[in-house]
C-alpha positions in Angstrom: 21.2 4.1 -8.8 19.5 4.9 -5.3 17.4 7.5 -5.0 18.6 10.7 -3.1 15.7 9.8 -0.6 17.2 6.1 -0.2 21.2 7.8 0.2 19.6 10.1 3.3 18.1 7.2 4.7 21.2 4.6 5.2 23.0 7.8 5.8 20.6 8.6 8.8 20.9 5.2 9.9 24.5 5.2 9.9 25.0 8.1 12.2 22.5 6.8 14.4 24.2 3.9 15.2 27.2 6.3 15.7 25.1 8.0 18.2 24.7 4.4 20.1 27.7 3.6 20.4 29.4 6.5 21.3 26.5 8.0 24.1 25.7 4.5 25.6 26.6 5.7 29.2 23.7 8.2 29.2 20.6 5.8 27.9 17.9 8.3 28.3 19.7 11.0 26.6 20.8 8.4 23.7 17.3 7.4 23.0 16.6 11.4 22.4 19.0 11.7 20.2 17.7 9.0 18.4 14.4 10.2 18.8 15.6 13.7 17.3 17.8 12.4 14.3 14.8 10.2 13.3 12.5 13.3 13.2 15.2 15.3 11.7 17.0 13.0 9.4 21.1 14.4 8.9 19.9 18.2 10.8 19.4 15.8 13.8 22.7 14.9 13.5 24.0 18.3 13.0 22.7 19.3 16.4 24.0 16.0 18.5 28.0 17.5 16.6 27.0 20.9 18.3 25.2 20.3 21.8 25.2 16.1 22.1 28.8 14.8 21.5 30.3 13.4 24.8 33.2 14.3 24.8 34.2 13.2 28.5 36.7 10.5 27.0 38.9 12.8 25.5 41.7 14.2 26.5 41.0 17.7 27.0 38.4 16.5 30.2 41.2 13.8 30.9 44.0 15.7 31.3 42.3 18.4 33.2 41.0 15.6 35.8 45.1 14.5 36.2 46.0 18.0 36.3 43.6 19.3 39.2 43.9 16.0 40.9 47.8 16.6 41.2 47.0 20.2 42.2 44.9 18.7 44.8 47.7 16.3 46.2 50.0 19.5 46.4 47.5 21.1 48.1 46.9 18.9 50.4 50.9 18.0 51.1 51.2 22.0 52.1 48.3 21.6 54.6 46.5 24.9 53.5 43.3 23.6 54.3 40.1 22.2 54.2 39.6 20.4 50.4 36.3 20.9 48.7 34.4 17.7 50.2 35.7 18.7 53.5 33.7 20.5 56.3 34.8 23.4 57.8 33.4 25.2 60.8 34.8 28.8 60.8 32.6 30.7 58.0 30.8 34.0 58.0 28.1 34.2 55.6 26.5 37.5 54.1 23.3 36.3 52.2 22.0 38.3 49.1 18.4 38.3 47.6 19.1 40.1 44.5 21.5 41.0 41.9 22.3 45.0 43.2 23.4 44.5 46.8 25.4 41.8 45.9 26.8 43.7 42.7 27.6 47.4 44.9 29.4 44.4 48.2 31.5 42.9 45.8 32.7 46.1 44.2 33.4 47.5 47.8 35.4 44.4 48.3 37.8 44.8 45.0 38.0 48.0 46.1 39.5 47.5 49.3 41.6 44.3 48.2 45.1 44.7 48.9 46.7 41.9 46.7 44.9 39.8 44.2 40.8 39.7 42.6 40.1 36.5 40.8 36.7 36.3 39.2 34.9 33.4 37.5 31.3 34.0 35.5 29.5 32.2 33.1 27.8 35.2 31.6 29.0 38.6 31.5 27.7 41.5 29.5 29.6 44.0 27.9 26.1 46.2 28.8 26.9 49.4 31.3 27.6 46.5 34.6 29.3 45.0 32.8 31.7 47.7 31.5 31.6 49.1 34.8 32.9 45.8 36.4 35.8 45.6 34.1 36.6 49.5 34.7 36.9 48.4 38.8 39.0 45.4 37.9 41.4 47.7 35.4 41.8 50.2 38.4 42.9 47.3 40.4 45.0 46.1 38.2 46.6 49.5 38.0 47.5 49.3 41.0 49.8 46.6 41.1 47.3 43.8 42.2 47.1 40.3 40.2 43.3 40.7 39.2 42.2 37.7 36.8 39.0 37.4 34.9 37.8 34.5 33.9 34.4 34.0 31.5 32.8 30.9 29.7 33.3 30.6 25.9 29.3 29.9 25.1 28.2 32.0 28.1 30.0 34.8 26.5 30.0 34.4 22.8 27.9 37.7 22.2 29.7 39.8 24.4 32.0 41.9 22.5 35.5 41.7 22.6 36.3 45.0 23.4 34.5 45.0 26.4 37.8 43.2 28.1 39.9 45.8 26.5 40.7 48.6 29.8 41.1 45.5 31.9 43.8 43.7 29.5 45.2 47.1 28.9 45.6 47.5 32.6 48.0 44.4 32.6 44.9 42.4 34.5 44.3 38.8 32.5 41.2 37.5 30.9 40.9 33.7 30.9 37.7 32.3 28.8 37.0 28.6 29.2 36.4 26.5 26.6 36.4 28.8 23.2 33.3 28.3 21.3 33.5 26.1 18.1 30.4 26.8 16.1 28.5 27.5 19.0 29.4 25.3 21.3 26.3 23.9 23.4 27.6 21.8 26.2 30.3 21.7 28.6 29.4 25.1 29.9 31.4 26.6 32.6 28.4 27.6 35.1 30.1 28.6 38.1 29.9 32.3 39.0 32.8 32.7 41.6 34.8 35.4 43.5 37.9 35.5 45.8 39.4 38.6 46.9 42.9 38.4 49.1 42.5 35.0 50.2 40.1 36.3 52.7 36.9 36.9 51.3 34.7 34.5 48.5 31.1 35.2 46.4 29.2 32.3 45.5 25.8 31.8 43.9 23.2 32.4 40.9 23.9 36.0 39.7 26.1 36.9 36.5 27.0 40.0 35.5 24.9 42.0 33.0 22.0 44.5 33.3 19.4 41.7 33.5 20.7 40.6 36.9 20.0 43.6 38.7 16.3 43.8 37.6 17.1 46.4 34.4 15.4 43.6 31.8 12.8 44.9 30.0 11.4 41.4 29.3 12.0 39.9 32.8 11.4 42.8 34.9 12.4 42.3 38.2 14.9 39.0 38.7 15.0 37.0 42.1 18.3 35.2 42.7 20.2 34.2 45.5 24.0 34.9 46.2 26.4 34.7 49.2 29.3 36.5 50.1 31.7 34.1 53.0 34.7 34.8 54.3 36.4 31.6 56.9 38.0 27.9 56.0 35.5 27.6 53.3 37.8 30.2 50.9 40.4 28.0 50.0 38.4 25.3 48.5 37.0 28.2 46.1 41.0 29.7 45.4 41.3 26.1 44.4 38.6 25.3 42.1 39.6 28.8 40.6 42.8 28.0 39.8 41.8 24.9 38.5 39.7 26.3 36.3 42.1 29.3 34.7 45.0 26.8 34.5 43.0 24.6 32.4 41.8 27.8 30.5 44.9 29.5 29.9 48.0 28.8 27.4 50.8 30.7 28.2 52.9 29.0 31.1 53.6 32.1 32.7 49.7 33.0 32.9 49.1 29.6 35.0 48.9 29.4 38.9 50.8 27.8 41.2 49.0 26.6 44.1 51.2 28.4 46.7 50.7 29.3 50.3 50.7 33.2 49.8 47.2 32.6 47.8 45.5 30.7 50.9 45.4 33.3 54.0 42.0 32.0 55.1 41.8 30.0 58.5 43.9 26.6 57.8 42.3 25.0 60.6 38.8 23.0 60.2 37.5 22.0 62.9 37.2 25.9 64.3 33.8 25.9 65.9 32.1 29.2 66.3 30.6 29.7 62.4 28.3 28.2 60.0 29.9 24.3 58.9 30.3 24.5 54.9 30.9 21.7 52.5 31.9 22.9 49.0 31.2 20.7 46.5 32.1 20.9 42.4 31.2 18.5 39.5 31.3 18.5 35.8 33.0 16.5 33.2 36.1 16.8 34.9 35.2 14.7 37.9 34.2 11.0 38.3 31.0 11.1 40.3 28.0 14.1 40.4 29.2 15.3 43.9 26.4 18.0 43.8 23.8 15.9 42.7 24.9 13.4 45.0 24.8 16.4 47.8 21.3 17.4 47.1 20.0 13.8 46.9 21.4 13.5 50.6 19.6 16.5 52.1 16.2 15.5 50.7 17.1 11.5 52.0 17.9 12.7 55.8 14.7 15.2 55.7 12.2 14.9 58.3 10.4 18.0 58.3 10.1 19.9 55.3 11.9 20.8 52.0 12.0 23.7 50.2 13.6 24.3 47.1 13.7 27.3 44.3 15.9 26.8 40.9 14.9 28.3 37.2 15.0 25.0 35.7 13.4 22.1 37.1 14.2 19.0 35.4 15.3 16.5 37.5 17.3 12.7 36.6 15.8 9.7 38.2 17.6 9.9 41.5 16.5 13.3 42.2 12.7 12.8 41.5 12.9 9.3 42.9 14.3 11.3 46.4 12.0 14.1 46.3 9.0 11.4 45.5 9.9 9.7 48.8 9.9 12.4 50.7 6.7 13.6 50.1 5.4 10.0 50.8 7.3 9.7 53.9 5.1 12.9 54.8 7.4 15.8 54.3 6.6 19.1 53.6 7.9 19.5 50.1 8.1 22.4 48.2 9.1 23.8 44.7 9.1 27.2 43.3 10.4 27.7 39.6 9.7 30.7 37.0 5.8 31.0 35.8 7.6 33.3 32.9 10.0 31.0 31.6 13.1 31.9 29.4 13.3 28.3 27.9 9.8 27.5 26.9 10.2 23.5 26.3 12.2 23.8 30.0 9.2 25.1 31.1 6.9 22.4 30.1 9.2 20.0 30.6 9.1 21.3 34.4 5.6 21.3 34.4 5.6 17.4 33.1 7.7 16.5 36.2 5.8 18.8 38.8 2.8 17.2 37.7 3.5 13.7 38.7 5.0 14.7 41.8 1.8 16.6 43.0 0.4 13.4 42.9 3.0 12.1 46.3 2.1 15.1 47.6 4.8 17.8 46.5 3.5 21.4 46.4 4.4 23.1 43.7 4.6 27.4 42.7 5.5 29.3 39.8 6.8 32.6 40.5 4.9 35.4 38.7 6.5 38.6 40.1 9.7 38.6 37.7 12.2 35.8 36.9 13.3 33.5 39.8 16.9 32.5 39.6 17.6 31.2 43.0 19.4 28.1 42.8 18.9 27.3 46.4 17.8 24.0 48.9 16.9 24.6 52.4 16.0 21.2 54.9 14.2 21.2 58.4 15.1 24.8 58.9 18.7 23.5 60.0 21.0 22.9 56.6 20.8 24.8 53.4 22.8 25.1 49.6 23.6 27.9 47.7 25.4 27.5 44.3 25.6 27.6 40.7 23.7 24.5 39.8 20.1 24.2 38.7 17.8 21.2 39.3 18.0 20.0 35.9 20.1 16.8 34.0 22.6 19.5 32.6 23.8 21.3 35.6 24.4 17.6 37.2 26.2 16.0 34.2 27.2 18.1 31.6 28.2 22.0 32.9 30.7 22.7 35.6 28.9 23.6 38.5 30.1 24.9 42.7 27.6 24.3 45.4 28.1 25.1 48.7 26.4 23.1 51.5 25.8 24.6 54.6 25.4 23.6 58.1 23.9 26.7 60.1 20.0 27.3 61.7 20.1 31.1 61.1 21.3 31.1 57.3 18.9 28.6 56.7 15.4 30.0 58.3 16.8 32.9 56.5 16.3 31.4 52.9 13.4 30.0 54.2 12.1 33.1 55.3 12.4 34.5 51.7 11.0 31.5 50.0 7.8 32.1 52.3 7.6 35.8 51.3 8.4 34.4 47.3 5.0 32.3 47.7 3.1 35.6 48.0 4.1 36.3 44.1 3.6 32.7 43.0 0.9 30.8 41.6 0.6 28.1 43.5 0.0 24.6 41.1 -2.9 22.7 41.9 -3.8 19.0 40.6 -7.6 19.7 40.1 -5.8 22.6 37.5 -3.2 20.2 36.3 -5.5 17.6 35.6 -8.1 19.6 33.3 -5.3 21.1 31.3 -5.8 21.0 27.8 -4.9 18.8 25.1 -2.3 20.8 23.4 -0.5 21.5 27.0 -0.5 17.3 27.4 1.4 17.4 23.7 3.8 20.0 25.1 4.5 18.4 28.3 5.1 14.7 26.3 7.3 16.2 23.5 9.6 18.7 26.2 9.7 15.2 29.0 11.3 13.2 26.1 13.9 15.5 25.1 14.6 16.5 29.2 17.6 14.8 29.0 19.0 16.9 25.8 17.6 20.5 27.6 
């Protein structure tokens, strides 16, 4: 009879030829995985079920890709607009630099909306903001407007249920994407998205809960970036939203129908006058990493300089190949990510990849001040990108992320301003200090760059 040692073993080896075979489009993150159940015979396993399992091939990511792509056809047929991939030419932009003033404009907005408020978040807190959100959005409701909330399963699994309640009560709807089962760890809804009327959009880093307006007691203050736009760029957003709560909802008569009296922003695109802005979505749902793909063409046409902030820097091989070239080809490149990190092996992970790219020449800063969440790029003072998606493997492959890509001098020396006036709270990363780092950092560094692809 086999010992109990023996059983675990071929068991172990079992499931890790499971692993093989079913992750063998992602090779890097299947040799993790490998890695990890090999460490951690059977747990391993246990944590691939809950945060590794792609899932892409099924049908729930399946039939959401036919579903939005005939909602894309009908929106297209009714010529309401630009598409997201298109470029339109007619936007205003509003730019935040933390989480208040772009908390107190968009409750101005829903307070002045005259016919619908449809929200998206991947976190929100059931804390005093967040409460008072929902309190705004039931008053709406009230009203007679169609106000729609919709939050991520894992972003919000500890917020409690009843902090939905006035707004539900209020006849406003609460969509949540993707329920958690056992604590689901991937396939995270990132985006954090408003559109009020038709008329008037929010796009970029902040969530909704106390720590986003600088009231964490461990962060202290937080540093993001967020934009409020109103123009042809709206109705790529009113899309992605619907999208996003049709595939989120049950109940027939809760879906939307993508219908002309939602899309009241400029139809036409090729409107001069305003900043030019791309919008750009990928995740599971969609065949190719259109954001990824987006960022790795900015850094590509870049001639003059490069700066870019994000909390989590762990980039795939195209990205760091790109941003490697660049600082060859004698650009000023630049990178600024938390010095107090929320995710420790993130962190070192980060510090891995910052490392070899100081050696090209890339500068590199860790902000000290408070957290940095800023998931920003800005190129040759002339094009910029504000959005939901970090510089990291899971934003680009496994979460559903918005970015918007934008075409406008002022907007951009703008964020570049504020990334120059960041620098004055940053430790700035030296090799001479990267190289005499000590042994137990190197460890760090090897074990958090093997598992990048699982963080």
């Amino acid at each position: 009879m086999p010992s109990p040692m023996l059983f675990v073993t071929i068991v172990n080896y079992l499931l890790i030829a499971y692993v093989i075979f079913v992750q063998r489009r992602n090779t890097a993150a299947t040799w993790a995985w490998i890695v990890a159940m090999a460490f951690l015979p059977i747990f391993g396993f246990i944590l691939y079920l809950m945060g590794g399992q792609d899932i892409r091939k099924q049908r729930v990511f399946l039939q959401k890709y036919n579903d939005d792509s005939l909602m894309h056809r009908v929106y297209r047929e009714m010529g309401l607009g630009a598409d997201e991939g298109d470029t339109t030419h007619d936007n205003r932009i509003t730019l935040f630099y933390d989480g208040k003033t772009k908390f107190d404009a968009l409750l101005e907005d829903i307070a002045k909306a005259r016919e619908y408020i449809y929200i998206q978040y991947y976190i929100f807190r059931g804390d005093e903001i967040g409460r008072r959100l929902v309190r705004k959005l039931a008053e709406r409701a009230m009203d007679g407007l169609d106000v729609r909330l919709l939050v991520d399963g894992t972003g919000c699994y500890f917020t409690a249920k009843d902090t939905f309640k006035p707004l539900t009560n209020a006849r406003g709807k609460l969509g949540l994407f993707l329920p958690p089962f056992l604590m689901r760890l991937n396939y995270r809804n990132h985006r954090k998205l408003a559109v009020i009327d038709g008329e008037i959009a929010y796009l970029g880093g902040s969530n909704i809960g106390k720590e986003y307006l600088g009231m964490s007691e461990r962060f202290g203050f937080w540093r993001d970036s967020h934009m409020r736009l109103t123009g042809g760029a709206v109705n790529p957003l009113i899309l992605r939203f619907i999208m996003d709560w049709n595939f989120s909802v049950k109940n027939k008569s809760d879906k939307l129908d993508v219908h002309p009296r939602l899309f009241k922003a400029p139809a036409v695109s090729d409107t001069v006058g305003g900043s030019s802005i791309q919008i750009l979505s990928s995740g599971p749902d969609t065949t190719d990493p259109h954001v990824l793909h987006g960022f790795c063409t900015m850094i590509m046409n870049a001639k003059k300089s490069i700066y870019i902030q994000t909390p989590y820097f762990v980039p795939d091989d195209a990205l760091f190949t790109c941003l490697r070239i660049a600082a060859l080809r004698g650009v000023d490149v630049r990178i600024m990510y938390p010095g107090k990190p929320d995710h420790p092996f993130v962190y070192w992970a980060s510090s891995s990849y910052m490392g070899e790219l100081m050696c090209a020449g890339v500068r590199g800063y860790e902000y000290t001040e408070g957290f940095i969440h800023c998931k920003t790029v800005m190129v040759d003072s002339e094009i910029c990108a504000i959005g939901t998606a970090n510089m990291d493997v899971r934003s680009f492959k496994i979460n559903f992320e918005t970015h918007a890509f934008i075409a406008d001098v002022w907007a951009t020396i703008e964020l570049e301003k504020s990334f120059l006036t960041d620098m004055k709270d940053c430790r700035e990363l030296t090799l001479e200090a990267y190289n005499k780092r000590r042994r137990m950092i190197k460890v760090k560094e090897s074990i958090s760059r093997l598992f990048s692809p699982l963080l």
